[in-house]
Every structure is written in C-alpha cells, then in structure tokens.
N, CA, C and O atoms as a Tinker XYZ file with bonds, in Angstrom:
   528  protein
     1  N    140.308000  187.187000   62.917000    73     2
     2  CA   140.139000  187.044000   64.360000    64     1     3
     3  C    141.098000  185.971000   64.881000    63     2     4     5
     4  O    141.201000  184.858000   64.365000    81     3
     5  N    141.954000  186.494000   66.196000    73     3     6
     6  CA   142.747000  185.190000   66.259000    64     5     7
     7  C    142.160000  184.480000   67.317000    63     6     8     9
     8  O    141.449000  184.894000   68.233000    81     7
     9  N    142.663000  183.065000   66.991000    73     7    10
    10  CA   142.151000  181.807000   67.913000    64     9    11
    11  C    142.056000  181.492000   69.667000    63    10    12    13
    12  O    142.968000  181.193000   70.438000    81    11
    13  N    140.891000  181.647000   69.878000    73    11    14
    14  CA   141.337000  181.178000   71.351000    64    13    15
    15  C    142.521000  180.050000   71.425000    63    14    16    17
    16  O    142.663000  179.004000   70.791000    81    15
    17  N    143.349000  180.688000   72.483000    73    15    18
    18  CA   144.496000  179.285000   72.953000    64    17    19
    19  C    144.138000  178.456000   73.820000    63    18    20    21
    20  O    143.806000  179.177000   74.760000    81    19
    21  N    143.918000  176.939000   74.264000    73    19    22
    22  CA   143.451000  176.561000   75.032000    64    21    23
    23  C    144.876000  175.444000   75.735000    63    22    24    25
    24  O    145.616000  174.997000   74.857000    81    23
    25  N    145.159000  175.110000   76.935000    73    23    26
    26  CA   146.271000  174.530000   77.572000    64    25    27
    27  C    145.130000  172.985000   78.084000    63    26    28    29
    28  O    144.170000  172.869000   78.846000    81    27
    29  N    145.903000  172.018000   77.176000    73    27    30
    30  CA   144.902000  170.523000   77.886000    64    29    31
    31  C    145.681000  170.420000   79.119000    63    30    32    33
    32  O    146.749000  171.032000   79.149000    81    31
    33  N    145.336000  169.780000   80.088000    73    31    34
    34  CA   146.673000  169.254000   81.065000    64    33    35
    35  C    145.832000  167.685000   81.371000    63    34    36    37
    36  O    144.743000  167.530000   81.925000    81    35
    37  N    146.392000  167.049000   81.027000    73    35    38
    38  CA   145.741000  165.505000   80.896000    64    37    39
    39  C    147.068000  164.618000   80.911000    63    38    40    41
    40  O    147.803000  164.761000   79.934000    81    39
    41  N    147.452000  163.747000   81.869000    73    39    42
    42  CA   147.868000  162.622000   81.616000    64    41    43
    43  C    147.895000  161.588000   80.986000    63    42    44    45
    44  O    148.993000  161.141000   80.653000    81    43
    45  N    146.646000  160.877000   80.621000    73    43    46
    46  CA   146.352000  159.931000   80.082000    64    45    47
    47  C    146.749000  160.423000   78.516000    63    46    48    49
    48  O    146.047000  161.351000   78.114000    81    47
    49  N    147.838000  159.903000   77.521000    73    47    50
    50  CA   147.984000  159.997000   76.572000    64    49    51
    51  C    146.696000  160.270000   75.445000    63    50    52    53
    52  O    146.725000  161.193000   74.632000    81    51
    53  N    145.483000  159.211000   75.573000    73    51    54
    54  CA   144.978000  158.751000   74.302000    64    53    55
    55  C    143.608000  160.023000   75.195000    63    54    56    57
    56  O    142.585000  160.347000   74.592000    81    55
    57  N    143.844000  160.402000   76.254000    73    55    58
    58  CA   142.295000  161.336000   75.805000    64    57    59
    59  C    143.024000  162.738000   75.759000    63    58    60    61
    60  O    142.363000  163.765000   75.603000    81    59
    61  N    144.450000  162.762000   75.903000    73    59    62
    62  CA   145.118000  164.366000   75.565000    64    61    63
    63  C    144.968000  164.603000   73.808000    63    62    64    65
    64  O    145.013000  165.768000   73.411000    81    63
    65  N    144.862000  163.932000   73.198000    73    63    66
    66  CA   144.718000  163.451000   72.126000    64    65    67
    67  C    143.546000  163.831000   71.382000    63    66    68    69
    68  O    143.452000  164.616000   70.439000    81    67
    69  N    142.455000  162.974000   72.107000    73    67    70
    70  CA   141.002000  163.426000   71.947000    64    69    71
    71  C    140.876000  164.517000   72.512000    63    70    72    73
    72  O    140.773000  165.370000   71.630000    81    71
    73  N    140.820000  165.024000   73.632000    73    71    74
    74  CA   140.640000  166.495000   73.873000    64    73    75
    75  C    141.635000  167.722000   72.665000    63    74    76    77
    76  O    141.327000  168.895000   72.457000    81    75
    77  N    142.305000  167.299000   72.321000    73    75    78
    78  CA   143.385000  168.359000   71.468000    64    77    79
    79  C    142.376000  168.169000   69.697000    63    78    80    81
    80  O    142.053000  169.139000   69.012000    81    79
    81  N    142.179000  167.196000   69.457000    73    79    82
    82  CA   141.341000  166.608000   68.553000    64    81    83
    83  C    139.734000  167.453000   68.358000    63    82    84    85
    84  O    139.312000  167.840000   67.268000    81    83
    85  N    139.072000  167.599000   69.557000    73    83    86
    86  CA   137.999000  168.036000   69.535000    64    85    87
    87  C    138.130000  169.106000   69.682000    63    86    88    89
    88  O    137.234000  169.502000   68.937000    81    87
    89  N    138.854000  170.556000   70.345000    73    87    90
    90  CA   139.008000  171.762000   70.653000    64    89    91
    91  C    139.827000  172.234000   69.320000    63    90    92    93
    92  O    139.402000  173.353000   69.030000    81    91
    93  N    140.614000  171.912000   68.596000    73    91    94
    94  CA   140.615000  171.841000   67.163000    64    93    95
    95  C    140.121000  172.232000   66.423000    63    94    96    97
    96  O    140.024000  173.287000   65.797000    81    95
    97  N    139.636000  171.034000   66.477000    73    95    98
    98  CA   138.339000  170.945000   65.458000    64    97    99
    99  C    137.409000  171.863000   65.483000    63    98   100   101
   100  O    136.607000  171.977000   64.557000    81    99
   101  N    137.396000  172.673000   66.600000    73    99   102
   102  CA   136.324000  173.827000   66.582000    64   101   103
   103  C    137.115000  175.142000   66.591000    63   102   104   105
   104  O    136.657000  176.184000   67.059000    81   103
   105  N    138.374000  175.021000   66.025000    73   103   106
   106  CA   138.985000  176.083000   65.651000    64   105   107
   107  C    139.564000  176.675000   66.406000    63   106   108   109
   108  O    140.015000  177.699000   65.893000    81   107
   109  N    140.006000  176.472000   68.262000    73   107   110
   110  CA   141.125000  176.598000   68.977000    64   109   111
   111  C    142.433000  176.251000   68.755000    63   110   112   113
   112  O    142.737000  175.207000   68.179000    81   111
   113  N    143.087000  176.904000   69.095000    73   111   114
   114  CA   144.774000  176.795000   69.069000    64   113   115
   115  C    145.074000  175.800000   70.352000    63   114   116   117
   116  O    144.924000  176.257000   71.485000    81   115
   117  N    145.515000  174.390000   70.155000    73   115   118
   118  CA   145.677000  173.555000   71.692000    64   117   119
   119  C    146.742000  173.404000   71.881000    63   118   120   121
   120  O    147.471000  173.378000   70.890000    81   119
   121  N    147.316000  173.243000   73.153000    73   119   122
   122  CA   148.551000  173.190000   73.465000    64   121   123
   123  C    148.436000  171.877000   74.540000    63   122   124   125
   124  O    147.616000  171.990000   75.451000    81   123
   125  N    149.220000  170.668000   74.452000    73   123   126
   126  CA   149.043000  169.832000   75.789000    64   125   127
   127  C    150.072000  169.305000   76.216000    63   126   128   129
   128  O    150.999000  168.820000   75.567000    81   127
   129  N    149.940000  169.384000   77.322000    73   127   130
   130  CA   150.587000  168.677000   78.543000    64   129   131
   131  C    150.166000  167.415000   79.379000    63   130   132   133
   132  O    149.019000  166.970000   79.435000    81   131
   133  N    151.300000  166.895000   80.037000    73   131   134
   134  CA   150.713000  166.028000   80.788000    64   133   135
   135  C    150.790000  165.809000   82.088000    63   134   136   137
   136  O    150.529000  164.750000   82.659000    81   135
   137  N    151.408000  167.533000   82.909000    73   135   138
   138  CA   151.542000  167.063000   84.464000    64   137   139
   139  C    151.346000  168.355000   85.072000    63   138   140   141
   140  O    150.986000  169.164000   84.217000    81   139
   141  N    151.441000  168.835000   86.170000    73   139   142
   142  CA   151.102000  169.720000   86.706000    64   141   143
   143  C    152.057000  171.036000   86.476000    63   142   144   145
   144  O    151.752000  172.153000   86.058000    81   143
   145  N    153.480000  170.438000   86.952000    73   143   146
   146  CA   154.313000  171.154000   86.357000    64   145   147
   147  C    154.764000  171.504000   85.421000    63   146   148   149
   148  O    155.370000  172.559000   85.606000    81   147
   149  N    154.817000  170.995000   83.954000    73   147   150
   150  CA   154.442000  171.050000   83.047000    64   149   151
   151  C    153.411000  172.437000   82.535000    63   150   152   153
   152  O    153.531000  173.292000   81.657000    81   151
   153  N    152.393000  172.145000   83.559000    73   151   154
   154  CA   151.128000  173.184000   82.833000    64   153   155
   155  C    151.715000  174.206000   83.083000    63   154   156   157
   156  O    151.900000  174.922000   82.099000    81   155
   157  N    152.264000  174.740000   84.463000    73   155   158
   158  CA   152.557000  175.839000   85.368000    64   157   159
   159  C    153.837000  176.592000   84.678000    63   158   160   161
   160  O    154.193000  177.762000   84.820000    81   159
   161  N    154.463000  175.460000   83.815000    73   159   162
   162  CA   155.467000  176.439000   83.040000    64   161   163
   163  C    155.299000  177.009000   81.490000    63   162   164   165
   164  O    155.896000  177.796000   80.755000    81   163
   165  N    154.325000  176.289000   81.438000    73   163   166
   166  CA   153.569000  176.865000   80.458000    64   165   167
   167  C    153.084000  177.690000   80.291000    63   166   168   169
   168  O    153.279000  178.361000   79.277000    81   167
   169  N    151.684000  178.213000   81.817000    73   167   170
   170  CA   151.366000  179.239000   81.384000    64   169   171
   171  C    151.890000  180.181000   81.663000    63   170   172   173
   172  O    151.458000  181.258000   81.252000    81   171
   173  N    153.123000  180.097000   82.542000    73   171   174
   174  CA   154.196000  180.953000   82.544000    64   173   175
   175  C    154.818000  182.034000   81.278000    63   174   176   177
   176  O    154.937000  183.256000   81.191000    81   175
   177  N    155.115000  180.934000   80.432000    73   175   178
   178  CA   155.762000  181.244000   79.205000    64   177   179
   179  C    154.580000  181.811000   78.427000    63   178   180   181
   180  O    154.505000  183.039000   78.475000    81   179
   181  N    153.922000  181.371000   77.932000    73   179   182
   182  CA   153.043000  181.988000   77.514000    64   181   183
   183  C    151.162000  181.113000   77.656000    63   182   184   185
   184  O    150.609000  180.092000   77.249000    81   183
   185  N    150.808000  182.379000   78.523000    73   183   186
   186  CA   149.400000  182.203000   78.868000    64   185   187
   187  C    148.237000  182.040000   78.106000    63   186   188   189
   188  O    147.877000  182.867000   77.268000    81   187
   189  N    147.722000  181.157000   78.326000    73   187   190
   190  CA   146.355000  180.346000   77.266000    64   189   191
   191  C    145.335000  181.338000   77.660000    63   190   192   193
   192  O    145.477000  182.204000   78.523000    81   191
   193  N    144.022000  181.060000   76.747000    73   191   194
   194  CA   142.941000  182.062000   77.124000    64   193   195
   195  C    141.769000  181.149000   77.987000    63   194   196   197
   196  O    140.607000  181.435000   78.275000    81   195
   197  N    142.643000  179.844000   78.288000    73   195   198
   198  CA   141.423000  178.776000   79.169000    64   197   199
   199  C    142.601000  177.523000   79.570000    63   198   200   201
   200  O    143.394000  177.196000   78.688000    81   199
   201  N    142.646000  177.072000   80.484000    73   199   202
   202  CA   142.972000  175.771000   80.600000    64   201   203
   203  C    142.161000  174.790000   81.288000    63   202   204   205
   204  O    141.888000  174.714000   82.486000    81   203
   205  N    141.798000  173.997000   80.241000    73   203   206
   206  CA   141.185000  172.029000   80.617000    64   205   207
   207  C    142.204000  171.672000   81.471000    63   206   208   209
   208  O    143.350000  172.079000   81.281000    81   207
   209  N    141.842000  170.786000   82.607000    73   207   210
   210  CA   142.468000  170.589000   83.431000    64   209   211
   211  C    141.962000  168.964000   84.505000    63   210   212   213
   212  O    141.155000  168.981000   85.435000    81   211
   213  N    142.835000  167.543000   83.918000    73   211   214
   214  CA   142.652000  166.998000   84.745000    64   213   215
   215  C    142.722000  166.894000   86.268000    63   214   216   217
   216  O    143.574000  167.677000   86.689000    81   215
   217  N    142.104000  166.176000   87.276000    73   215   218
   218  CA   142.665000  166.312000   88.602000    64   217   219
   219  C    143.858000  165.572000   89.215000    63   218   220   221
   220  O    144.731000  166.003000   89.969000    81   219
   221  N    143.622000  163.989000   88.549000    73   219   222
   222  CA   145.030000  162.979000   89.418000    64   221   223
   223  C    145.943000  163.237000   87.901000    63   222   224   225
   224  O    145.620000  162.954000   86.747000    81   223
   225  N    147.013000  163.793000   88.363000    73   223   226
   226  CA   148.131000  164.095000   87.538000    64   225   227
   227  C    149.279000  163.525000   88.207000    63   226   228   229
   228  O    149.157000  163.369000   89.422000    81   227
   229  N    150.382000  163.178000   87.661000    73   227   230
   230  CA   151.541000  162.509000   87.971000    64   229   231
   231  C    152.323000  163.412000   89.325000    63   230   232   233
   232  O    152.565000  163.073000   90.483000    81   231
   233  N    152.537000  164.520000   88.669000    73   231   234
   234  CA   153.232000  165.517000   90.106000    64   233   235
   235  C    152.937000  166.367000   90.454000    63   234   236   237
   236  O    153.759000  167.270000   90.607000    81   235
   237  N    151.448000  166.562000   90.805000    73   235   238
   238  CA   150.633000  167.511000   91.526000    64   237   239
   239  C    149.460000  167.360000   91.074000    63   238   240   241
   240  O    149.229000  166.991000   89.923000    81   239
   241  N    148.659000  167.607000   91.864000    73   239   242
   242  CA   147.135000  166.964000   91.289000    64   241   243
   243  C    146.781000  168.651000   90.704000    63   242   244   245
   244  O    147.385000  169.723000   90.748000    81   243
   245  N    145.282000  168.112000   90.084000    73   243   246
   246  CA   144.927000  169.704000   89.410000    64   245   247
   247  C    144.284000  170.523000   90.495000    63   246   248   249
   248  O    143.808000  171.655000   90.417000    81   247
   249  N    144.347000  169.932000   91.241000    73   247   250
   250  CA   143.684000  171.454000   93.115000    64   249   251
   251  C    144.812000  172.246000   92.839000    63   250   252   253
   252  O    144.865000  173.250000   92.129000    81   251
   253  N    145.823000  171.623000   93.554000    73   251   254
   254  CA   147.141000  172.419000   92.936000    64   253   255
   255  C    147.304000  173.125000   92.665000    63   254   256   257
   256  O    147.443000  174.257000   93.127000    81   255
   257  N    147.369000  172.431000   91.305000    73   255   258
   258  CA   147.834000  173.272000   89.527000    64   257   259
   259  C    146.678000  174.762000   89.393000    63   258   260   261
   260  O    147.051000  175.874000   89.021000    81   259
   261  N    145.302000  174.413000   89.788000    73   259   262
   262  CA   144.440000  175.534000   90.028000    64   261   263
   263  C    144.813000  176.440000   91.028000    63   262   264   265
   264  O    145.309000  177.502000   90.649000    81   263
   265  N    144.744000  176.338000   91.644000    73   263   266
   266  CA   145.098000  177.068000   93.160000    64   265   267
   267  C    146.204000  177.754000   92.936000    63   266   268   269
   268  O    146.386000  178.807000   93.547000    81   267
   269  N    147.290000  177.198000   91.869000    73   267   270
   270  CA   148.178000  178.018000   92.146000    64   269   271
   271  C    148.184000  179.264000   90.781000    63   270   272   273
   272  O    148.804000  180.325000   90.702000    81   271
   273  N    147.045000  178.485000   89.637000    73   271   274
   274  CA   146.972000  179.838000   88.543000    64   273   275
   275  C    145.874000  180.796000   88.943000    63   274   276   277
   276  O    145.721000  181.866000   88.354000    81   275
   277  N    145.135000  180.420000   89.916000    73   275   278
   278  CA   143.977000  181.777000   90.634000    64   277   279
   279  C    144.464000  182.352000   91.641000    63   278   280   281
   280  O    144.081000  183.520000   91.573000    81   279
   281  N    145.122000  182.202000   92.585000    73   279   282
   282  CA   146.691000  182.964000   93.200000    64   281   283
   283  C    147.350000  183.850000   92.959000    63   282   284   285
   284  O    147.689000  184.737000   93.743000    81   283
   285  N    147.811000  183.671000   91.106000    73   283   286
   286  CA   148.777000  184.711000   91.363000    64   285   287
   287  C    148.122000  185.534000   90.233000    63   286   288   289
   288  O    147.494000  185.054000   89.289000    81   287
   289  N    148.277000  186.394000   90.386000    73   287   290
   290  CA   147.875000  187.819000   89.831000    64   289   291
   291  C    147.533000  188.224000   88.417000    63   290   292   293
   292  O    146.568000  188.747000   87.860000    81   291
   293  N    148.808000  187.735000   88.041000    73   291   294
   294  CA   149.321000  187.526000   86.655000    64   293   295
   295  C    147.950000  186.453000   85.712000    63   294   296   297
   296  O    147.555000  186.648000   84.563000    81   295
   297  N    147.558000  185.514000   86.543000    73   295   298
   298  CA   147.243000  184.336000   85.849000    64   297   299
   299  C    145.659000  184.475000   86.136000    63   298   300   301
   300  O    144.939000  183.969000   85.275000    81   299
   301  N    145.046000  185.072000   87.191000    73   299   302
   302  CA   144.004000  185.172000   87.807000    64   301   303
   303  C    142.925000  184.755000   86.975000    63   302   304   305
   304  O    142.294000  183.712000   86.808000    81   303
   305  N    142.920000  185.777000   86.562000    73   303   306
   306  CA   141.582000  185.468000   85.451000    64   305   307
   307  C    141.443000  184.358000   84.522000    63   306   308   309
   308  O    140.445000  183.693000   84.244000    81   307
   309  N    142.476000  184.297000   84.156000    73   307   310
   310  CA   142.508000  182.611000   83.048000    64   309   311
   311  C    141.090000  181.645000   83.812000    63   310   312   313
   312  O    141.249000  181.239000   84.963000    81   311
   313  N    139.779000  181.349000   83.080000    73   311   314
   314  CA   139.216000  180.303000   83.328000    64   313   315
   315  C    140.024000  179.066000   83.335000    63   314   316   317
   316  O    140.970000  178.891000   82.567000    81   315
   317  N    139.573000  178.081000   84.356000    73   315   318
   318  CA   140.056000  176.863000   84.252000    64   317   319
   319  C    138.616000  175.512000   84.463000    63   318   320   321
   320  O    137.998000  175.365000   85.517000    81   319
   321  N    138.460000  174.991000   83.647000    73   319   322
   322  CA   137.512000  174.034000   83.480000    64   321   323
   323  C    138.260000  173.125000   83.927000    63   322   324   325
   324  O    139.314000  173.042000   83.295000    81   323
   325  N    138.091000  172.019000   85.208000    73   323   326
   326  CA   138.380000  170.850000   85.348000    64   325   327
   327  C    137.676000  169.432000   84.369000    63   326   328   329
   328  O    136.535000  169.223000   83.957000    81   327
   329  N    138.664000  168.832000   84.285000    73   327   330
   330  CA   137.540000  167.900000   83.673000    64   329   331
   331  C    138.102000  166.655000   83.910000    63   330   332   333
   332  O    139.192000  166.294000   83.464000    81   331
   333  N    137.131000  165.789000   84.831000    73   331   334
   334  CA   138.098000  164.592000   85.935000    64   333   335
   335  C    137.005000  163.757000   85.975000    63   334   336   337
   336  O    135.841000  164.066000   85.721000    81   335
   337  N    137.550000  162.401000   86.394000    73   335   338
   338  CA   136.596000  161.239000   86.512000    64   337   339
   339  C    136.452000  161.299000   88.127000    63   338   340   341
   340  O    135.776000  160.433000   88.682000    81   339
   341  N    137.121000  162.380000   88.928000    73   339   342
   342  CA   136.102000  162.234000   90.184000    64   341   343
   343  C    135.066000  162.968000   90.359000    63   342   344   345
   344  O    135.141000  164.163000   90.072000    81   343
   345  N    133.724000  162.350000   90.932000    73   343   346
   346  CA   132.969000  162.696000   91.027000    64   345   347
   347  C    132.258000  163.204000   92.471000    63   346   348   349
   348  O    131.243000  163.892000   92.579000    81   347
   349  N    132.811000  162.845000   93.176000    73   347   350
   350  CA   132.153000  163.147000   94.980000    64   349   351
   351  C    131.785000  164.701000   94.909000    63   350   352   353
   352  O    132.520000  165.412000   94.225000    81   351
   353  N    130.776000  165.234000   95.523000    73   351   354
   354  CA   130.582000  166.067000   96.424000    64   353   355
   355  C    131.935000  166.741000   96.894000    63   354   356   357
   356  O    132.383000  167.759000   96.366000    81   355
   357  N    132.603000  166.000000   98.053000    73   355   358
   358  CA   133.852000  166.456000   98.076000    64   357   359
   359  C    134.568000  167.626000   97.374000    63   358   360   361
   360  O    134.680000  168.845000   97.499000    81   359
   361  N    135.026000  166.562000   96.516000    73   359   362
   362  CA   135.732000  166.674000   95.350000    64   361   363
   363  C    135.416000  168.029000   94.337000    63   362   364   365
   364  O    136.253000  168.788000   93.849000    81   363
   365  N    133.861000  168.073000   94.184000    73   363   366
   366  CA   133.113000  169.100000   93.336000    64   365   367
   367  C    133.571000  170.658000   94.629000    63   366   368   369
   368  O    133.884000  171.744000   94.142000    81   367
   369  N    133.533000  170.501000   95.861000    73   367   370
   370  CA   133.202000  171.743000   96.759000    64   369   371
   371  C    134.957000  172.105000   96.380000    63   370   372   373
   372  O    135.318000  173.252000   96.119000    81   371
   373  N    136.079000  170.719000   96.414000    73   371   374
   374  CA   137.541000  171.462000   96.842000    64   373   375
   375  C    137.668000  172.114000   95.642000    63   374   376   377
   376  O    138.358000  173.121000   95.802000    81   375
   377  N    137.057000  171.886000   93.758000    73   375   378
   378  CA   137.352000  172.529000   92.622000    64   377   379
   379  C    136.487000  174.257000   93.198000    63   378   380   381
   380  O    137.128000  175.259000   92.881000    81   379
   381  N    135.662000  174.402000   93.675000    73   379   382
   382  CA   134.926000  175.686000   93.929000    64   381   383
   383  C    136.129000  175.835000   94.806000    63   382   384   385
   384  O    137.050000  176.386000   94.203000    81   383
   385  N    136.342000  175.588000   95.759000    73   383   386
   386  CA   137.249000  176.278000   96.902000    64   385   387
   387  C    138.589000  176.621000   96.408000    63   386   388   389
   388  O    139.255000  177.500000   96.954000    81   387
   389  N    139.011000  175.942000   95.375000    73   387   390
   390  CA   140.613000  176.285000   94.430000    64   389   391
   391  C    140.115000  177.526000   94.038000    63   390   392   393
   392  O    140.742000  178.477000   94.506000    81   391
   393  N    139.063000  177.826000   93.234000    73   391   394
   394  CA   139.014000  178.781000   92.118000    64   393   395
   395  C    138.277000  178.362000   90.605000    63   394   396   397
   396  O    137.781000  179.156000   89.806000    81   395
   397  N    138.372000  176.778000   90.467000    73   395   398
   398  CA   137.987000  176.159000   89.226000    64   397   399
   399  C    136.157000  176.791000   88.743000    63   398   400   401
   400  O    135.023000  176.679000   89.212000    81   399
   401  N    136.689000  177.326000   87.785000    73   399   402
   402  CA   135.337000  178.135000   86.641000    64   401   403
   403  C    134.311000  176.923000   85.881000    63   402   404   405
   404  O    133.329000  177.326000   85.257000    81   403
   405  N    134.539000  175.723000   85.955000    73   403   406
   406  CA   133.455000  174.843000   85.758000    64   405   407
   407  C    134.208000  173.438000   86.468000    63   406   408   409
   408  O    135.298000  173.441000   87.040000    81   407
   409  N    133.191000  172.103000   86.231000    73   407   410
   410  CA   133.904000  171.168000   86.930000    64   409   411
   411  C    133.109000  170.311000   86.127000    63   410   412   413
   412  O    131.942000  170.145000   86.481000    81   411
   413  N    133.466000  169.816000   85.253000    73   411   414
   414  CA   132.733000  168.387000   84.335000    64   413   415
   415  C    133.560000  167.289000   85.028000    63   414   416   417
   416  O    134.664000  167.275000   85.572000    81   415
   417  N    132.585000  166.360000   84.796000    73   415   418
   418  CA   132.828000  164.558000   85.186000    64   417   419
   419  C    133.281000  164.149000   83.755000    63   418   420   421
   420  O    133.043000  164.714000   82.687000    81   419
   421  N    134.202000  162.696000   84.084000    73   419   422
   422  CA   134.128000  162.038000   82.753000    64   421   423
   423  C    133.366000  160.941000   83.099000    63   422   424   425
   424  O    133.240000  160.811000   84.316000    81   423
   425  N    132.792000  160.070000   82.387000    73   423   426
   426  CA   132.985000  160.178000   80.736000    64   425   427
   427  C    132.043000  161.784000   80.307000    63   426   428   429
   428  O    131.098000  162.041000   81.053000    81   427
   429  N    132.250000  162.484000   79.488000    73   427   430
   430  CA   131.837000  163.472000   79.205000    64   429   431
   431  C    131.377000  163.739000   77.972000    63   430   432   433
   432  O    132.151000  163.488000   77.049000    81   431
   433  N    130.253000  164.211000   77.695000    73   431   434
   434  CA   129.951000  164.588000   76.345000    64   433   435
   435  C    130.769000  165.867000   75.277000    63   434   436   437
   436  O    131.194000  166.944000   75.696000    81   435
   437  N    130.790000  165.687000   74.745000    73   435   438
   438  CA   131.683000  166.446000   73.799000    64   437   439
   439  C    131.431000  167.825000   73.744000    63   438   440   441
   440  O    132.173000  168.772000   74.003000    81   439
   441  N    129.710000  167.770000   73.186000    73   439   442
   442  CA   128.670000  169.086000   73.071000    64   441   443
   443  C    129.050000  170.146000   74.683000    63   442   444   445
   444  O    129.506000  171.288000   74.619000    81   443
   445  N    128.728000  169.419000   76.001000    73   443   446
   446  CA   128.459000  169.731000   77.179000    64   445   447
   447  C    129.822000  170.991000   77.275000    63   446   448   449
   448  O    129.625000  172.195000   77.440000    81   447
   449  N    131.716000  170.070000   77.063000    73   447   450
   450  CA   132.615000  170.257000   77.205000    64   449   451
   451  C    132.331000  171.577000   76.244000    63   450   452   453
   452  O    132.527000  172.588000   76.918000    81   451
   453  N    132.027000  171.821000   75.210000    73   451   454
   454  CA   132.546000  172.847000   74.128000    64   453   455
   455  C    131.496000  173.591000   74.709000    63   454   456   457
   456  O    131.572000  174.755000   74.316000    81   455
   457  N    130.559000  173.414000   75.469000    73   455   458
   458  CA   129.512000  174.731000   75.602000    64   457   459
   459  C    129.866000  175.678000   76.964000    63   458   460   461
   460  O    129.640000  176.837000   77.315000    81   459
   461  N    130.481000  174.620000   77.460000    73   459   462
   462  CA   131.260000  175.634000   78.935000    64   461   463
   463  C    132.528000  176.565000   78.027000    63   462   464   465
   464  O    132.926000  177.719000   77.872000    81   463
   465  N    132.726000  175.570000   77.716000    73   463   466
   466  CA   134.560000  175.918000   77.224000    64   465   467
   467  C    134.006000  177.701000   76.451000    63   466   468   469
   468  O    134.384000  178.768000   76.933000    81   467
   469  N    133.088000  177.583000   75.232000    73   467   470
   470  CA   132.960000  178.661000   75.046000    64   469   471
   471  C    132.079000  179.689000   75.782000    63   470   472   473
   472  O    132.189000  180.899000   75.581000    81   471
   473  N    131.090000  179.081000   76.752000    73   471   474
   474  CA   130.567000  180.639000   77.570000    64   473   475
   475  C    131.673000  181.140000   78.255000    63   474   476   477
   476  O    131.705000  182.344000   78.509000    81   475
   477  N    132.484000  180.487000   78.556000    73   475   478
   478  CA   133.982000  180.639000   79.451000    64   477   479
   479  C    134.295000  181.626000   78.802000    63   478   480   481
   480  O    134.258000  182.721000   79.364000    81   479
   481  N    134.699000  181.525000   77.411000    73   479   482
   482  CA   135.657000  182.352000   76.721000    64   481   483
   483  C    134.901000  183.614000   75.986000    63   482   484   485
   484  O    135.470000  184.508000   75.361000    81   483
   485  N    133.441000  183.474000   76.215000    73   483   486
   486  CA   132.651000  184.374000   75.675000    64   485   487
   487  C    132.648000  184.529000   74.139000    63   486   488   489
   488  O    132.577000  185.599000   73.535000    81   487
   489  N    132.731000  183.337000   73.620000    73   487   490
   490  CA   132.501000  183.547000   72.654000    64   489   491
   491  C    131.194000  183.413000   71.922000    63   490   492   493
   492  O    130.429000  182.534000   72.318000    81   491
   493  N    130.734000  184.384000   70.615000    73   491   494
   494  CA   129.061000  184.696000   70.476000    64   493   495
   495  C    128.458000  183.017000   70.231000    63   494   496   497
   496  O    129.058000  181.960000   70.034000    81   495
   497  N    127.009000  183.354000   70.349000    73   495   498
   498  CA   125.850000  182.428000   70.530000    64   497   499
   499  C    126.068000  180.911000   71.058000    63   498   500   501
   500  O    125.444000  179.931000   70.652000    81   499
   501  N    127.391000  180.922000   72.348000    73   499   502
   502  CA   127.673000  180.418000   73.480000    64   501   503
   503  C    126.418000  180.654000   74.519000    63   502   504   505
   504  O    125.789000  181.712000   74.525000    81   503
   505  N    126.214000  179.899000   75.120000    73   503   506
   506  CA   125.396000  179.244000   76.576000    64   505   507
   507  C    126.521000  179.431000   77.960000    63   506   508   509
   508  O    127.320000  178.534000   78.229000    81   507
   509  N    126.462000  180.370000   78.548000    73   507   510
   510  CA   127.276000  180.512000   79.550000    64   509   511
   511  C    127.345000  179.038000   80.698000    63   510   512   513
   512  O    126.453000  178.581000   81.413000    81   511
   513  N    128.617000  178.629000   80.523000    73   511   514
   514  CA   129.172000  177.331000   81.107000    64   513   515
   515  C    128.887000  177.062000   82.480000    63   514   516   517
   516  O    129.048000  177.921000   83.347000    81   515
   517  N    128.479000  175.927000   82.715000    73   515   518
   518  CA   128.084000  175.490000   84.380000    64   517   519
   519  C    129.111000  175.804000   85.911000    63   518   520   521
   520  O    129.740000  175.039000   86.642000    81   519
   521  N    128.932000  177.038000   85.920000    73   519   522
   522  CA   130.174000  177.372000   86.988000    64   521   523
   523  C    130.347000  176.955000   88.094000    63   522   524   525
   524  O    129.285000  176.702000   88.662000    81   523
   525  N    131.587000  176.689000   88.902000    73   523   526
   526  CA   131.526000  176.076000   90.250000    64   525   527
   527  C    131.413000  177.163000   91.095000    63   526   528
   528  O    131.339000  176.993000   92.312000    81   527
C-alpha cells in the first residue's frame, strides 16, 4: 500500500521538524516547506494527499496559500488542516471561509493532530477529523 504524502508548510524551523518527525513516524511520506510560495509550487509539481498548513508565513499567510489550493480545480479536493497559534473566532470563521478541512490551535496535542490528519485521509479505524 503506498504512503499517504503529506506537504508541512511551517516556518518556524524546529516545529517543521517536529511535525515531519511525527507524521513519519506514523508512516507518511512528508515533504516541508517553509512559505507560502514555496507550498504552491509544490503542490504544483507534485500534489500531496493533505497539506498541514501554518497561518503567519513569511510571503503569504496560509488564508492565501488555502484559498488559492480550494480555487483551483486541479487542487480542490486536497484536504488542508491548518494548524496555527491563532486562535480568535475571527480567525477560526476566515479558515472555514478559505476552504480549510480542519483548524487546530497550537500548542497542540500530537494524538488530536494525527486523528484529523487521518479521518481526513480516510484512513481505516480513523475518527473523522474536526471540520471547519
């Protein structure tokens, strides 16, 4: 069976790291980045079966970077799990209004992250993930 691919898009060096570390470890194929543009040519080239997705990124935030992979046609379906240290109301309605398929806070539990990540991807005796 081959591996779900998963695209991190995280700035912060040391949790692209830990996120690539933990999705791994559970037997995904990770690929990471660290900016908006970056992600967008990525999944260009070749498309992940999920992308993690911070929000304050260096050159485009992840509204963006979402907005612009539920847009186009090609990319539509790809789940995208945000996973950001903002927390507002706000903030939670503009990830629903992009398109974003879950929206975790950090600091984040590990368990929480892998149980969206896989109802996302449907994979068996998965808990379908907290959708926005």
């Amino acid at each position: 069976m081959e591996k779900n691919r998963i695209l991190v898009v995280e700035d912060e060096e040391s949790l692209l790291k830990l996120e690539s570390i933990l999705f791994t470890s559970k037997g995904y194929q990770v690929t990471g980045v660290r900016g908006g543009n970056d992600a967008l040519k990525a999944i260009a080239k070749d498309a992940p079966d999920l992308v993690v997705l911070d929000l304050m990124l260096p050159d485009m935030d992840g509204f963006e970077v979402c907005r612009s992979i539920k847009e186009n046609p090609a990319t539509s379906a790809i789940p995208v799990v945000m996973l950001t240290a903002k927390k507002s109301s706000r903030d939670l309605e503009h990830g629903r209004q992009v398109g974003a398929d879950a929206y975790i806070t950090k600091p984040f539990k590990s368990v929480k992250v892998l149980e969206v990540i896989e109802g996302l991807l449907g994979n068996e005796g998965a808990a379908k993930g907290d959708a926005v």
